[in-house]
N, C-alpha and C positions, 0 to 999 in steps of 0.2 A: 504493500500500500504506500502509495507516497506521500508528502509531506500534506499538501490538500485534504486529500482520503484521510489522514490520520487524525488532524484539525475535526474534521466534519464526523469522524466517530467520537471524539472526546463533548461534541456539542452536542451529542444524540444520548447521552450516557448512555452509550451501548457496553462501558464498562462494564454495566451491574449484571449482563448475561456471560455465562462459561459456555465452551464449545468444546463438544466429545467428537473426537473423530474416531469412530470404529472403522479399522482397519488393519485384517489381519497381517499385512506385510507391514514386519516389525521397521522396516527403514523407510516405509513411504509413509506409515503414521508417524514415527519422528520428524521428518522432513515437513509436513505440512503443519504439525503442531508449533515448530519453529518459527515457519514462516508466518502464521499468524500471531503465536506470541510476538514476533517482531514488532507485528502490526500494532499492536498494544490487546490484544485477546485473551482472556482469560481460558487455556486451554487444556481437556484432558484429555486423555489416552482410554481405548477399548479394545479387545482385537477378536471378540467374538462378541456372539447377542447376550448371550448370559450377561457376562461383565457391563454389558449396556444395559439393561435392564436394572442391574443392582443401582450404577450411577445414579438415572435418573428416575428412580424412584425416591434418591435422599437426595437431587438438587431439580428444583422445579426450572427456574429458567433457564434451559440449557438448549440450545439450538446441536442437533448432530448432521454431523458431515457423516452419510453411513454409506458404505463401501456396498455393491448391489448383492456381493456372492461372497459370502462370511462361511468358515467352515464346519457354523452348526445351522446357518438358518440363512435365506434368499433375502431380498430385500421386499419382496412382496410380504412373505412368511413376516418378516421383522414390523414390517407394518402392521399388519394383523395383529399379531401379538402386543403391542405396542398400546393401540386401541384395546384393547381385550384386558390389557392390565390398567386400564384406568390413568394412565399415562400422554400427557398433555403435551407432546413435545414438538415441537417443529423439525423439520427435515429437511435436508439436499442431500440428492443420489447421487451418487459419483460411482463411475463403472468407465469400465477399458475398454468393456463390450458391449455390444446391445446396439439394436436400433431405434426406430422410430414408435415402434408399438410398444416395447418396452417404457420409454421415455412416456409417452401417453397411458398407459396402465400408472405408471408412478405420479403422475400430475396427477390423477384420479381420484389416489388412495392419498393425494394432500399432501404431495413431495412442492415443497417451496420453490425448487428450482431442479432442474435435470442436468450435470456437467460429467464430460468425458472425459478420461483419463488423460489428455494429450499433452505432450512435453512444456508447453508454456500456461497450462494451469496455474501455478502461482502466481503468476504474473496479473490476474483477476481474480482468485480466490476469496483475497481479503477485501474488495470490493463486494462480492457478491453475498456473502457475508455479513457485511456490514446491511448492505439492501436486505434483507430478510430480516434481519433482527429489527429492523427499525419496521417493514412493513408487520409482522408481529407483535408489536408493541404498541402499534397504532392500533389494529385488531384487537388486543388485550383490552386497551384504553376506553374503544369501544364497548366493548362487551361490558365493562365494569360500568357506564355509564347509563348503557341504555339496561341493564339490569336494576341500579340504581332509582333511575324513573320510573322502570315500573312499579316498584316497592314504594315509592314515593307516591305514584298517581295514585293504588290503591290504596294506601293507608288516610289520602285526604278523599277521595272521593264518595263515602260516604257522608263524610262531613259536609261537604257541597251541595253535595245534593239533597241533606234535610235542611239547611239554611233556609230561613225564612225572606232574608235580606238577600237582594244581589249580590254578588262578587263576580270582579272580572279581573282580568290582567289585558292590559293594553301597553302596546310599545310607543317607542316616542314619538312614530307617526298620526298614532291615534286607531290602528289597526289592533281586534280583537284577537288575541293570545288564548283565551282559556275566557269560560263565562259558565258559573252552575245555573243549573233550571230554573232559578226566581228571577235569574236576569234575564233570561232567555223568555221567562213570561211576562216581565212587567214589559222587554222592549217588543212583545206578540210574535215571539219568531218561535215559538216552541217546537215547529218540524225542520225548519232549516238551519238555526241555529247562528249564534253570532259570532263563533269562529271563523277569522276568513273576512271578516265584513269592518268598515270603518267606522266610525262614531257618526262621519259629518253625513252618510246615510239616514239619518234618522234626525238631523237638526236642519234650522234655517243659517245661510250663511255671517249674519252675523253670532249666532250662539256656540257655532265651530268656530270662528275666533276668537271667542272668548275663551274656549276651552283651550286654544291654541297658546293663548297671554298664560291661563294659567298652569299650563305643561310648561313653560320658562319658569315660572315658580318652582316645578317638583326638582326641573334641572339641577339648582340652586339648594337642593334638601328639605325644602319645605313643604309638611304637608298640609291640606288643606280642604273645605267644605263648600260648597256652591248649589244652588240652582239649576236644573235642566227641564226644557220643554222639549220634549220627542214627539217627531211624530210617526207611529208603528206603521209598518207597511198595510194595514189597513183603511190608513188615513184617519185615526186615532190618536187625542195629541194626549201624554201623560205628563208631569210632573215629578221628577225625580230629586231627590236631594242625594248629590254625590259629593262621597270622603275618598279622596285619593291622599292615597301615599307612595312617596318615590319609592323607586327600583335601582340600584344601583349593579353593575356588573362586579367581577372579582378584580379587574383592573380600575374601575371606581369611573368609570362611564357610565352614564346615564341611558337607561334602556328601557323605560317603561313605567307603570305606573301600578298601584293593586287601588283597583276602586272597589267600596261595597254602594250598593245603590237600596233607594229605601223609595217605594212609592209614593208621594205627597203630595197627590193630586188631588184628595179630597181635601187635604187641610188648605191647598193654596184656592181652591173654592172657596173655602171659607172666611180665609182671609179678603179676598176680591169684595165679599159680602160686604167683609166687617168697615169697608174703606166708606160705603154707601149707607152704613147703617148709623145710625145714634146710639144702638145696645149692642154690647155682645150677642152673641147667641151663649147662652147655660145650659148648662148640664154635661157639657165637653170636659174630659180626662184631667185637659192638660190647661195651664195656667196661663190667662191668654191678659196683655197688658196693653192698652194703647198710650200712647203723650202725645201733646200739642207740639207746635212746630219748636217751642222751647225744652222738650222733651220733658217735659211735667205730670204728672200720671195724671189719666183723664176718665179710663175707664177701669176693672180691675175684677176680673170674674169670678164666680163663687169658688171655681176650682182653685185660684193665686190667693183666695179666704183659709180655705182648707190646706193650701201649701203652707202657706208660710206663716199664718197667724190673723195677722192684721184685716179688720173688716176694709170693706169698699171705703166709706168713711175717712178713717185714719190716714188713708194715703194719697186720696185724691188730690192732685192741687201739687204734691211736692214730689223733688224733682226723682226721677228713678233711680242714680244711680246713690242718691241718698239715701232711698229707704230700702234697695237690697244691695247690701257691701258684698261684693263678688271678686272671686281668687280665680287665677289662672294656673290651676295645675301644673300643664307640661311648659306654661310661660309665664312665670310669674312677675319679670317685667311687665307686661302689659297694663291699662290702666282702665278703669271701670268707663271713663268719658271717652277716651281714645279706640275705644274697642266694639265695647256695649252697644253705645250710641251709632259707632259707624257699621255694623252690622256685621264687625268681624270676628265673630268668636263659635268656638266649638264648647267643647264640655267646657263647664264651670262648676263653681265650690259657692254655694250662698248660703247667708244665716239668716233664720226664721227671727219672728218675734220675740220668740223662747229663748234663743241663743242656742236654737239648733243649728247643724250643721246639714246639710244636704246636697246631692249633687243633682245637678240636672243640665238638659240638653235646649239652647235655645237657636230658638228661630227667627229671621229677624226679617218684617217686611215694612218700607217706606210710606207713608202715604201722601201723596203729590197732590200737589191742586191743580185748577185747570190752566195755569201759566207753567208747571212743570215746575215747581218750587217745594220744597220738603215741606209737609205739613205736621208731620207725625209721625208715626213707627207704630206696629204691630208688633208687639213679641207673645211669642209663644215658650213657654218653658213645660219642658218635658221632664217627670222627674227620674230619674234613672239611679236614685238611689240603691230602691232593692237589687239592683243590679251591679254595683259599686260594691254592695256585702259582699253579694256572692261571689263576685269575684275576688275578692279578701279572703273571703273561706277556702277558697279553691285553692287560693298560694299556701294558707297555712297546713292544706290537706297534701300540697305538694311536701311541705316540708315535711310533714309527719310520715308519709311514705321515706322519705331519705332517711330520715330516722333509723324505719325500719330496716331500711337497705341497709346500712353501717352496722346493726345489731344484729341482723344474718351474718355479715362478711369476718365478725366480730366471732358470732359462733362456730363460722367454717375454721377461725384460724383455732377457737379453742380443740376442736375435734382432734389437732396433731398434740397437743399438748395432752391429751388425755393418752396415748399411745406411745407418746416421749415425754414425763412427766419429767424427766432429767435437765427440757431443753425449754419447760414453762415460763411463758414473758419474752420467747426469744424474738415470735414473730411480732410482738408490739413494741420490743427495742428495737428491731430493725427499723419497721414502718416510723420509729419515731426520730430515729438518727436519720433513716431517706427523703424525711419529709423538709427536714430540717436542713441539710444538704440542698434540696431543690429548692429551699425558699433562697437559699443564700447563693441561688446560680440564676436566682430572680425565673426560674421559669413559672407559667401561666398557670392561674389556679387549676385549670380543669387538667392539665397535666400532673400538679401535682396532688389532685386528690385522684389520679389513676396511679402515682406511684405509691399512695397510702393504702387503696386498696389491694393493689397487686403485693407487697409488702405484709402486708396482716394474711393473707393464704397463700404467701411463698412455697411453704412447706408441707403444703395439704397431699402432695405424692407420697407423704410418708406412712398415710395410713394405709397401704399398700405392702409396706415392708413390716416384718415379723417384728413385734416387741422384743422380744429376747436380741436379736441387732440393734436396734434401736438405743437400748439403753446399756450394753454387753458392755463389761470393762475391759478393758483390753483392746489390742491393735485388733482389727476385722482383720477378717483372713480376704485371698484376694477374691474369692466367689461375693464375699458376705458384704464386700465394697463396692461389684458390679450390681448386688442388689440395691444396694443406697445410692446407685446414679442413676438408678432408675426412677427415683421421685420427680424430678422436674418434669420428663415425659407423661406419667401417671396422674401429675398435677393438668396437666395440659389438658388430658382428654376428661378431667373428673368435670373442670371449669366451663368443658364444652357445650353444656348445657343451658346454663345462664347467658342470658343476652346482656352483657357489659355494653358501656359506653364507650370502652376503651378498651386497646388489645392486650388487655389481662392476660390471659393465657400466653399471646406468646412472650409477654415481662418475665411470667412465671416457667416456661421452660426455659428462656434464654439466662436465669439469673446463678446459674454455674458455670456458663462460656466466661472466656478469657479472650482480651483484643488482640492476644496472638494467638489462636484457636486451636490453644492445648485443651481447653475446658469440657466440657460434654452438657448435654448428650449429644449435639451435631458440630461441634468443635470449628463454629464459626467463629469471624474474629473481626475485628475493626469496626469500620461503617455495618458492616451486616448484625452488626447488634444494637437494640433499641437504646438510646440515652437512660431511659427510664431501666433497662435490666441490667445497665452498665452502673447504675446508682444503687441500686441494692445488690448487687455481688460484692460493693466494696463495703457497704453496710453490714453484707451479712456475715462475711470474714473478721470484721472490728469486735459485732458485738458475739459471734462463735469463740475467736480466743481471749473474749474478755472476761468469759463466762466458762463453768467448771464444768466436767463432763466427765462420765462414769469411766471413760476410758483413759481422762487424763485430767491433770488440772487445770484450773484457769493460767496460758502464759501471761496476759494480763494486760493492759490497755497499752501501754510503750511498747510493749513488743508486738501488736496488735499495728499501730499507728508504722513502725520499723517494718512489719512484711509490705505494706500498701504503698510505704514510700520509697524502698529499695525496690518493688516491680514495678512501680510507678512507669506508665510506658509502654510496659512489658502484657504484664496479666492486667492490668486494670488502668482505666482512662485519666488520664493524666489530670485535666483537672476537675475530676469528681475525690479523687486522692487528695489536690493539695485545698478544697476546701473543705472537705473530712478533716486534715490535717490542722489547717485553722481553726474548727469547731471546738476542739478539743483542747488545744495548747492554747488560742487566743481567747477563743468567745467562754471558755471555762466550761463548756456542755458536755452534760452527763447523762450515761445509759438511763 
């Protein structure tokens, strides 16, 4: 490969795939293995199907270069087999001989590419190479994504579709993304549907640019509430009140919007009413207020009686934002005259006569005289208190679930302790020395409460292994030590049950690797091990020889801190060792 080619695989991190060339000719599998190690390849050796099989059953991304005629099994046969064991590997054939049908059977059975053995092969190997692992990795990427979506489409599509309220997603042209059935009914499109369709289909052209001024708002992160008059392809004109909130991409481009739409077509009837009338109309839910052009309360209906205290009486005549004092939640700048008055506000916080507190939802319409001059304001407050509870109950029921979660994860680690009562508290010293570690390398909370959890059932493979091991005095014999490497694996698959938030399991097989990949069970090493199992292998080494053990004593916290900084490098990550090291000797922290 040349200097180009070499540049354009290091940009592809085609590093992170190995390449097995099965090839029984011991000197043309050395030769090719060279040449692309050259290339910068991570490459290994097979020279029969057996020994291929074993490989990549214990390394999943391995692209094979496989030889067509191996002296236990054909390349067709090897593909079969291949498939048949549950084996995911990508292929190129490479044969001396063969033709065209050959090369055509092998394309079939999912050979990535078909190359003859002919003397200047190397000379495009590592290119072709490189092209396959990259089209496989695009493949893979896929596959992970559109798997992803549909786990995602299913797990909200329920929810969508018992919504009472619209929800859509629209992109920044104003074209519909995604719309559940209440949208789809309030806009009358319930057979053909609003995916596919634009907004400015259903508006007059200047209420599409309105929508337009306010999609430069979302641009900008703001989100926001308005007005809509649709008219459905029926020739049906509705009233909607739409809350859009921006969409932002993962590069932090602006791509769309998520609106919920709410029908208010009958209240903005009502309102039209109230502009021509001298009385409210009563007996209506919601708390409905008019003021003169000085914004002075003028009417005040039984329901704004019933909300907030105050009779018709008491409040007429004075000014609104005087007699209900009103918080902006998510904008607590804002100001009752600046806001209220100009008709720009979403949820609010007001207090009653009482010196309650409650939250509600207003509405806010103008009322113009015939010179087109502000005469007064309609508000409507909606009260959305009980709903405000609920959703307060709901976080606290969130909490109390997590709770629960930690007092499982809490009983899974007691379980090893009950079968190693020798090694009790080791898994809550680990988890509390890795916690502590990870706050002090400033990583993200949710990281670090995946390496408290994975930490507290590190050692759950061990109730696998015989008590009498377990707690035996004495050196283990070397059978009785291949049993005790068998905990991290055993932990893996016990863990495989639970749906973590995080990849638990594989923190907890990888937390006996070493970054030079003497370690077990699959004696990976460097980058191929997680941060998070690189931070409790050194935890678990500090607090195992800081603590007594049936077969030895405590060596004790300095000679503890002496193994992690003399391998420093070596068996454990450099600087997860030196701020272990600082915890101990600077910050004065104890098991």
């Amino acid at each position: 490969m040349n200097a180009r080619s070499a540049e354009n695989k290091s940009s592809e991190n085609l590093e992170e795939w190995k390449v097995l060339v099965v090839e029984d000719d011991e000197g043309l599998n050395t030769l090719v293995r060279k040449n692309l190690h050259r290339d910068g390849f991570d490459t290994f050796g097979a020279f029969d199907g057996e020994e291929a099989f074993d490989f990549l059953s214990k390394n999943r991304d391995t692209l094979v270069l496989l030889d067509y005629k191996l002296p236990d099994i054909n390349g067709r046969d090897f593909i079969v087999e291949l498939r048949k064991r549950g084996l995911d590997a990508p292929f190129i054939v490479m044969t001396g001989q063969g033709g065209e049908e050959i090369a055509v059977e092998m394309m079939k059975l999912g050979a990535k590419d078909y190359l003859i053995k002919e003397t200047n092969i190397l000379d495009y190997l590592s290119e072709v190479v490189a092209r396959v692992i990259k089209e496989v990795s695009v493949e893979r990427n896929l596959e992970k994504a559109e798997a992803a979506l549909r786990e995602s489409e299913e797990k909200y599509r329920t929810l969508m579709a018992n919504l009472t309220e619209g929800v859509a997603l629209v992109d920044a042209e104003e074209n519909f993304n995604f719309a559940n059935p209440a949208a789809e009914r309030m806009f009358g499109v319930e057979s053909s549907g609003l995916v596919g369709r634009n907004l400015a289909e259903f508006l007059s052209k200047s209420d599409f640019e309105r929508v337009r001024r306010e999609t430069k708002k979302r641009k900008s992160g703001i989100s926001g509430s308005y007005d809509l008059t649709i008219t459905r392809p029926d020739g049906q004109k509705r009233n909607l009140k739409l809350g859009v909130s921006p969409i932002f991409g993962p590069d932090g481009s602006f791509i769309g919007g998520l609106g919920t739409f709410s029908d208010v077509t009958e209240r903005v009837a009502a309102e039209k009413k109230i502009r021509y009338l001298a009385k409210l109309v009563e007996g209506v839910s919601d708390a409905i207020i008019s003021t003169d052009s000085d914004f002075k309360i003028a009417s005040w209906n039984k329901a704004a009686e019933r909300l907030y205290g105050w009779k018709a009486e008491e409040v007429i005549g004075k000014p609104l934002v005087e007699v209900l004092k009103t918080e902006y939640p998510d904008s607590p700048e804002k100001s009752n005259k600046d806001d209220l008055l100009n008709g720009d506000v979403d949820e609010v916080i007001q207090y009653c006569k009482d010196g309650r507190k409650i939250h509600t939802l207003p509405s806010v319409s103008f009322l113009m005289d015939p010179k087109d001059k502000t005469a007064g304001m309609v508000v409507v407050f909606h009260d959305i208190t009980d709903r405000k509870i609920a959703e307060e109950k709901l976080r606290e029921s969130y909490e109390q679930l997590r709770i629960v979660y930690d007092s499982v994860i809490d009983i899974i680690g007691k379980i090893v302790e009950v079968r190693d009562p020798y090694t009790a508290g080791h898994e809550r010293r680990v988890a509390k020395l890795s916690v502590a570690i990870a706050k002090k390398l400033n990583l993200p909370k949710d990281q670090i409460d995946a390496i408290r959890t994975a930490a507290k059932v590190h050692d759950i493979g061990k109730i696998f292994i015989p008590s009498e091991i377990l707690s035996k005095p004495g050196k283990l014999s070397k059978e009785e030590f291949e049993l005790i490497k068998l905990h991290p694996t055993k932990g893996y698959e016990i863990l495989e049950a639970i749906d973590f938030p995080w990849p638990i399991r594989e923190i907890v097989l990888q937390h006996h690797e070493r970054i030079d990949g003497s370690g077990y069970p699959n004696g990976i090493k460097g980058e191929e091990m997680l941060l998070e199992a690189k931070i409790i292998a050194v935890s678990d080494v500090v607090e195992a020889m800081s603590s007594h053990r049936p077969y030895r004593p405590a060596p004790g916290l300095e000679a503890a801190l002496d193994e992690i900084t003399q391998n420093r490098g070596k068996l454990y990550e450099p600087k997860v060792v030196d701020v272990c090291v600082e915890l101990f000797r600077e910050d004065s922290f104890s098991l």
